[in-house]
C-alpha positions as CSV (number, residue, x, y, z in Angstrom):
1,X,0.0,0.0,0.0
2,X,1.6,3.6,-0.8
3,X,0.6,7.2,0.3
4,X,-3.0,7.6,-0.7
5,X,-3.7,11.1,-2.4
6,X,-6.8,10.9,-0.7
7,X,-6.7,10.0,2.6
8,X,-4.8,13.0,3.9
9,X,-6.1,15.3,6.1
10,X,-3.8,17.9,5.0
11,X,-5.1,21.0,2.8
12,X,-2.9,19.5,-0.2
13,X,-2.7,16.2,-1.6
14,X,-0.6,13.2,-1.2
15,X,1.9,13.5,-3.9
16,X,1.1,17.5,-5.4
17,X,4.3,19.6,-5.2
18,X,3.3,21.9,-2.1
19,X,6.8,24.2,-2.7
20,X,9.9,25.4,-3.8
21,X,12.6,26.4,-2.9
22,X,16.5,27.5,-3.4
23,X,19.3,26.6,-1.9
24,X,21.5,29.7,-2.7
25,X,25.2,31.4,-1.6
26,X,24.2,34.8,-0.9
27,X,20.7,35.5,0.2
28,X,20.6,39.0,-0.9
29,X,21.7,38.3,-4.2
30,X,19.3,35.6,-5.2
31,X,16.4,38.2,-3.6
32,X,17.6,40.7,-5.9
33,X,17.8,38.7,-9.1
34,X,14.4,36.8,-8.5
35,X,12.9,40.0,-7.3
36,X,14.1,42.4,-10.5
37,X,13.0,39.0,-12.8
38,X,9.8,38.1,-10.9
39,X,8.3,41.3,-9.3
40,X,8.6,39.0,-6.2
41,X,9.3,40.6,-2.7
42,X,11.1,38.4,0.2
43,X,10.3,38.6,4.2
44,X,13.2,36.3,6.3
45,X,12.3,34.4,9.2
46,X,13.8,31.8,11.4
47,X,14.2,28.3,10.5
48,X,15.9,25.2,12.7
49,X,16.8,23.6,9.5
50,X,18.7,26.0,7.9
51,X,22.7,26.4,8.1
52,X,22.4,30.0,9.3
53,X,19.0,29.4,11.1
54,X,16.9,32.5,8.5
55,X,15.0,31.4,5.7
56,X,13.2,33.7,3.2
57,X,9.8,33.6,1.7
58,X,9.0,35.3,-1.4
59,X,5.7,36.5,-2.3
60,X,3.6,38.2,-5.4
61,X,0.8,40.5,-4.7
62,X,1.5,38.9,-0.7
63,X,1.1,35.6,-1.3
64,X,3.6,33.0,-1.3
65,X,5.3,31.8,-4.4
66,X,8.8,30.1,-2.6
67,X,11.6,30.1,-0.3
68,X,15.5,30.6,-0.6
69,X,17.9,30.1,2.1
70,X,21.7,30.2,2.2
71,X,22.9,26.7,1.9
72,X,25.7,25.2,3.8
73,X,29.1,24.7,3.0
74,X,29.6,22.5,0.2
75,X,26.1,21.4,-0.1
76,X,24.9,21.5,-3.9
77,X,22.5,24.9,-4.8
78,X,19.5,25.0,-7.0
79,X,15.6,25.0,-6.7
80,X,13.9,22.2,-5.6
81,X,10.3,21.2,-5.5
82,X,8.5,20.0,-2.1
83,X,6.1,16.7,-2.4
84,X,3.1,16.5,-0.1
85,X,2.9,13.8,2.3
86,X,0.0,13.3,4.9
87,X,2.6,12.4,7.5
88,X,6.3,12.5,7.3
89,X,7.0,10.0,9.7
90,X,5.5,7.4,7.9
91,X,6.8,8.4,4.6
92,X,10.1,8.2,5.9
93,X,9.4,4.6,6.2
94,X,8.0,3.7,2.4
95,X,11.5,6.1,1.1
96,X,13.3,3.2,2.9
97,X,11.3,0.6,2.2
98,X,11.3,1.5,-1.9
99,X,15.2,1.8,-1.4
100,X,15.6,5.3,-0.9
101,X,17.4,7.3,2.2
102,X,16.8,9.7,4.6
103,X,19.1,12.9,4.6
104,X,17.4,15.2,7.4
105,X,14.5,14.5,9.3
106,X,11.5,14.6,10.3
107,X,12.1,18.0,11.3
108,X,8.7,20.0,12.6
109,X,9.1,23.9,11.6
110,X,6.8,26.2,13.4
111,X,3.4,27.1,12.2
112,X,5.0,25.5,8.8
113,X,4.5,21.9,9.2
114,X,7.1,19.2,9.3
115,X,9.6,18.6,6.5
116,X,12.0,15.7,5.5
117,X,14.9,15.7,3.1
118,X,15.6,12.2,1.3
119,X,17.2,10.6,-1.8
120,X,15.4,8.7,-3.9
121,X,15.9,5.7,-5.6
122,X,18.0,6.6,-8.8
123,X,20.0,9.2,-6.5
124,X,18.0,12.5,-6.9
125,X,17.5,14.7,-3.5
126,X,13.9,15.5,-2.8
127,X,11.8,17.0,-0.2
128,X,8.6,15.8,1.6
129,X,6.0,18.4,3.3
130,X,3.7,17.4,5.6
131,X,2.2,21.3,5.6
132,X,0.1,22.6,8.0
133,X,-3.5,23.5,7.7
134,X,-3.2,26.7,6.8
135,X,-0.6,26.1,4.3
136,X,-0.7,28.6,1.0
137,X,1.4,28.5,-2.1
138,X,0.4,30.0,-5.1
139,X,0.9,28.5,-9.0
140,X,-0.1,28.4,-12.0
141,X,0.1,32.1,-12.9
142,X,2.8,34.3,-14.5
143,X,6.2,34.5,-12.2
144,X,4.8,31.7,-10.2
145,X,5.7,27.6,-9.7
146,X,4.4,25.5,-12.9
147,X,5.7,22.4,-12.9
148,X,9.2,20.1,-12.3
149,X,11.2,17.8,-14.1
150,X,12.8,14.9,-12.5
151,X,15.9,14.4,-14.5
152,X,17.5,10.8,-13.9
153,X,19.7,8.4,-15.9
154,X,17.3,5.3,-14.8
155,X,13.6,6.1,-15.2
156,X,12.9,2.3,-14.4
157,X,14.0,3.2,-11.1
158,X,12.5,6.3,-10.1
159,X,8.9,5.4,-11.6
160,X,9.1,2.5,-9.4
161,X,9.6,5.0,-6.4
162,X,7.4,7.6,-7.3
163,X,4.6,5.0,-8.6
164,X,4.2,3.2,-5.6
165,X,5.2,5.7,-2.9
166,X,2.1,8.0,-3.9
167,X,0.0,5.8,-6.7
168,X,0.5,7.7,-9.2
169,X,-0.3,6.4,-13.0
170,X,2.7,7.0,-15.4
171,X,1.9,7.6,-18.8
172,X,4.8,7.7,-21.7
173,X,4.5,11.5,-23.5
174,X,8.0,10.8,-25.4
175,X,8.3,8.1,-27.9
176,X,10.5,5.9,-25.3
177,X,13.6,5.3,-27.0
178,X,14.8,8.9,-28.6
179,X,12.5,10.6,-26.1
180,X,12.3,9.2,-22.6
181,X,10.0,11.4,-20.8
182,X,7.2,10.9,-18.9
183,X,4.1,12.1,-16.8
184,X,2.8,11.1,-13.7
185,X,-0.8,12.0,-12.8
186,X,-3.1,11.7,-10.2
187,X,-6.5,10.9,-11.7
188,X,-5.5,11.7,-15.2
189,X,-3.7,15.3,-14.3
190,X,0.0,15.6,-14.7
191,X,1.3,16.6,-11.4
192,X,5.4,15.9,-12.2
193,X,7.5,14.8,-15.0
194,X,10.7,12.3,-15.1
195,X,12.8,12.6,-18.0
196,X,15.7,10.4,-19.0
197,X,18.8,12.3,-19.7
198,X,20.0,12.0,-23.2
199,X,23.1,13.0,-25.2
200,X,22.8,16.9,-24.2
201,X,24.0,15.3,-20.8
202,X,27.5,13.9,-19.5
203,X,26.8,10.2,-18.0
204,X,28.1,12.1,-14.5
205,X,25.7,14.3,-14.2
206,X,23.8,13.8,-11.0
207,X,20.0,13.4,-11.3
208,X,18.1,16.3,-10.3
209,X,14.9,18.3,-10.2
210,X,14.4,21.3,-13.0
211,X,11.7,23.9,-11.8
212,X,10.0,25.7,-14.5
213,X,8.0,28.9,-14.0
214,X,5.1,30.5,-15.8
215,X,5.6,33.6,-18.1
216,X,2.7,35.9,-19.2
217,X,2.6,35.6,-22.7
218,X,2.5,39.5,-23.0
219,X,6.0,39.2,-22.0
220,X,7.6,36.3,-23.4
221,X,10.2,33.5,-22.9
222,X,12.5,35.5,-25.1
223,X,12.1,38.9,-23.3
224,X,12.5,37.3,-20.1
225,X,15.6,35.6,-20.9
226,X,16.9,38.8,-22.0
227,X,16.4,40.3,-18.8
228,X,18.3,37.5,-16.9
229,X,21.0,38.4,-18.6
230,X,20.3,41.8,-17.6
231,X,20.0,41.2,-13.9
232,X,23.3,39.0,-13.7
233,X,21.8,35.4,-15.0
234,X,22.8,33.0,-17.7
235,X,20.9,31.8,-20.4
236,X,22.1,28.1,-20.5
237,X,19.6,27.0,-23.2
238,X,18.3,29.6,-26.2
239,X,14.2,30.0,-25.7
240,X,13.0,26.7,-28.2
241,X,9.5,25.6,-29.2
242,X,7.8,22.5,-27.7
243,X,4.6,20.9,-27.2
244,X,4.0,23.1,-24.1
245,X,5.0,26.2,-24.9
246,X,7.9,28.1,-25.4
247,X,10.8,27.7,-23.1
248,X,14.0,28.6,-21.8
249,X,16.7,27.2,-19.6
250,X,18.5,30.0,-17.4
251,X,20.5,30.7,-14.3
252,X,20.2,32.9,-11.5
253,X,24.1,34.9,-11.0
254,X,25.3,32.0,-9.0
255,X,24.4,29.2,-11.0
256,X,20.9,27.6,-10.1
257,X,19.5,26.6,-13.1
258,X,15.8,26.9,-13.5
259,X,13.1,26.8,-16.5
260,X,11.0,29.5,-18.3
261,X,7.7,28.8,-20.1
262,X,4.9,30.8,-22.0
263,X,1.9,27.5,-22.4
264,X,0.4,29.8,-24.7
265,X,3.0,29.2,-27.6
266,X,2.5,24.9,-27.9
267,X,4.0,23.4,-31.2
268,X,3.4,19.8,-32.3
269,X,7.5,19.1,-32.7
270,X,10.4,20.0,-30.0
271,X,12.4,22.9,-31.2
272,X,15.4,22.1,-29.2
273,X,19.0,21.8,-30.6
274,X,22.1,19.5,-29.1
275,X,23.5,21.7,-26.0
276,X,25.8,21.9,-23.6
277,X,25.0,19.8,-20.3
278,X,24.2,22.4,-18.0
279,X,24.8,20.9,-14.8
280,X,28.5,20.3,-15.9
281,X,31.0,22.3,-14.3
């Protein structure tokens, strides 16, 4: 039996990414670079979990879009996306069980729930939220969370893990060979993607989670990854056509590496070239 989507009594379901966050050098200069790109504004408070015990929250119009904190020495940066569990304790358990590891936790953070690092079973760090009642986090509009990639070199492995830890269906969106990529939903909606890294990728590049966010289509994947580069970022991938939307692979001034998307521009091919691994230093 694996976490049921609907027999938590917490305001999100089993298995729906509940957050992001970023893992970061400098606090202040990640706040300014998302801030400039994203019109978002950032309050700090205290956190237990954190290396230098502050975390901050962004927010757009005053709700809450995502977190950064300064990470400690050594550990790896980036965004990551937060996975809804009814209880952490007993997800700690199925991680094991399913052959993946605890990292940190159970740690209870208050009036914010409890939260558990892990690694999963093809080697990708993720984070379960067991969120509190109240919990808010806002997607699905521009400069906001819209989805997350799980990027692997074994997707047997981690739809096994993700598949039975929270029941979700998989479904095959690539062609399986060329294209390995593929969707898991909870009752027939796409809630993450896993996507077997191909050529564009050294074979030592560590699996990991890509975090895309919304653009207004007013605005545009190109004009935004213009102003990255204005505001100290990277454009690590050119914006490119897919079935989507139009997209864009950037990075913040220190190197995180996150995605761009306009869903209003879909196409019925995948306008992206051979490029660079990005996650290879």
């Amino acid at each position: 039996m694996a976490i049921d989507p609907s027999s938590t009594p917490s305001p999100v379901p089993a298995g729906i990414p509940c957050w992001i966050e970023l893992a970061c050098r400098e606090q202040a200069v990640a706040e300014r670079f998302y801030g400039a790109l994203f019109g978002w504004e950032f309050t700090t408070q205290r956190d237990p979990a954190t290396s230098d015990g502050r975390y901050a929250i962004g927010a757009l119009n005053g709700l809450p879009v995502g977190g950064l904190y300064r990470a400690a020495q050594g550990a790896p940066l980036g965004w990551m996306p937060h996975i809804s569990v009814p209880h952490t304790a007993s997800a700690a358990e199925w991680v094991e069980h399913l052959g993946g590891r605890i990292t940190l936790g159970p740690v209870a953070i208050p009036d914010r729930g409890t939260i558990m690092h892990a690694v999963d079973a093809c080697g990708a760090p993720v984070v379960f939220w067991e969120v509190p009642p109240n919990w808010e986090f806002v997607t699905g509009i521009p400069n906001t969370f819209s989805g997350a990639d799980l990027n692997t070199h074994d997707g047997v492995a981690a739809d096994h893990f993700y598949t039975k830890l929270f029941t979700y269906s998989s479904h095959q969106i690539g062609d399986g060979e060329m294209l390995d990529y593929v969707e898991w939903l909870i009752e027939h909606e796409p809630v993450l993607y896993r996507y077997v890294m191909g050529s564009e990728y050294s074979l030592d590049t560590p699996p990991h989670w890509l975090v895309y966010f919304d653009i207004d289509p007013a605005r545009g994947v190109d004009a935004v990854a213009g102003e990255a580069l204005m505001h100290g970022g990277t454009v690590v991938i050119q914006p490119y056509d897919t079935p989507f939307g139009r997209m864009a692979i950037l990075a913040d001034p220190e190197g995180a590496v996150f995605a761009v998307i306009d869903h209003s521009r879909v196409t019925e091919g995948w306008g992206r070239a051979e490029v660079d691994d990005p996650y290879d230093d």
